[in-house]
C-alpha positions in Angstrom: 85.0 185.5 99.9 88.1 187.0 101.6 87.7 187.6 105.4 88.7 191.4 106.5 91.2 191.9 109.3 89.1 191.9 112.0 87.4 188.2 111.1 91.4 187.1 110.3 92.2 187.5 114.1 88.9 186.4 115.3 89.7 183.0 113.5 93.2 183.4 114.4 91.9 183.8 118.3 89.6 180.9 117.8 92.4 178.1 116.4 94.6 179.4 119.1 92.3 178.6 121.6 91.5 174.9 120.0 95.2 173.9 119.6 95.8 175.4 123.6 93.5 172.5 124.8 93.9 169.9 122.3 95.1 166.2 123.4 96.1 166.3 119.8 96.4 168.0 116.3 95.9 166.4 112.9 96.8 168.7 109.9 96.3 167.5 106.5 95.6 168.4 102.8 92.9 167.9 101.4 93.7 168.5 98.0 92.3 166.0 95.3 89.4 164.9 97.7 86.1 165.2 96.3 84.2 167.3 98.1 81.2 164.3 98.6 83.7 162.7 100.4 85.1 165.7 101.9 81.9 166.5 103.1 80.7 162.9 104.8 84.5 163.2 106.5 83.2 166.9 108.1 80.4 165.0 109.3 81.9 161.8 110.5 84.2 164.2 112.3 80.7 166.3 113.8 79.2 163.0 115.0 82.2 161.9 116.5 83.1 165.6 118.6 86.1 165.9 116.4 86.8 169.4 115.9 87.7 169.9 112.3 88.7 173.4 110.6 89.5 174.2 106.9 91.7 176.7 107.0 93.8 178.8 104.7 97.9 178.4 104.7 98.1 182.0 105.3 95.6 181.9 108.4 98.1 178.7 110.0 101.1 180.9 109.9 99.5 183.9 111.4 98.8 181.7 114.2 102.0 180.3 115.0 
């Protein structure tokens, strides 16, 4: 499902405003991961208050 231009800055606005009060950033692909373990990571992260986003290479850019 593609996002429209309005969601695009909305997500774009949102990372902004993560990365603006972050002690720190991790980026990372997550190619080749399978997405059980992909999944427990997302929630390991959630238990842990680590904010963790999947984004799109496209979205990044746009941000920066």
């Amino acid at each position: 499902m593609s996002l429209n231009l309005e969601d695009k800055k909305a997500v774009v606005a949102e990372i902004a405003k993560q990365v603006g009060t972050a002690q720190a950033i991790v980026m990372a692909e997550n190619r080749g991961l399978p997405v059980a373990a992909f999944t427990k990571l997302r929630k390991q992260a959630r238990d842990s208050g680590v904010y963790l986003k999947v984004l799109k290479n496209t979205l990044v850019r746009r941000g920066g």
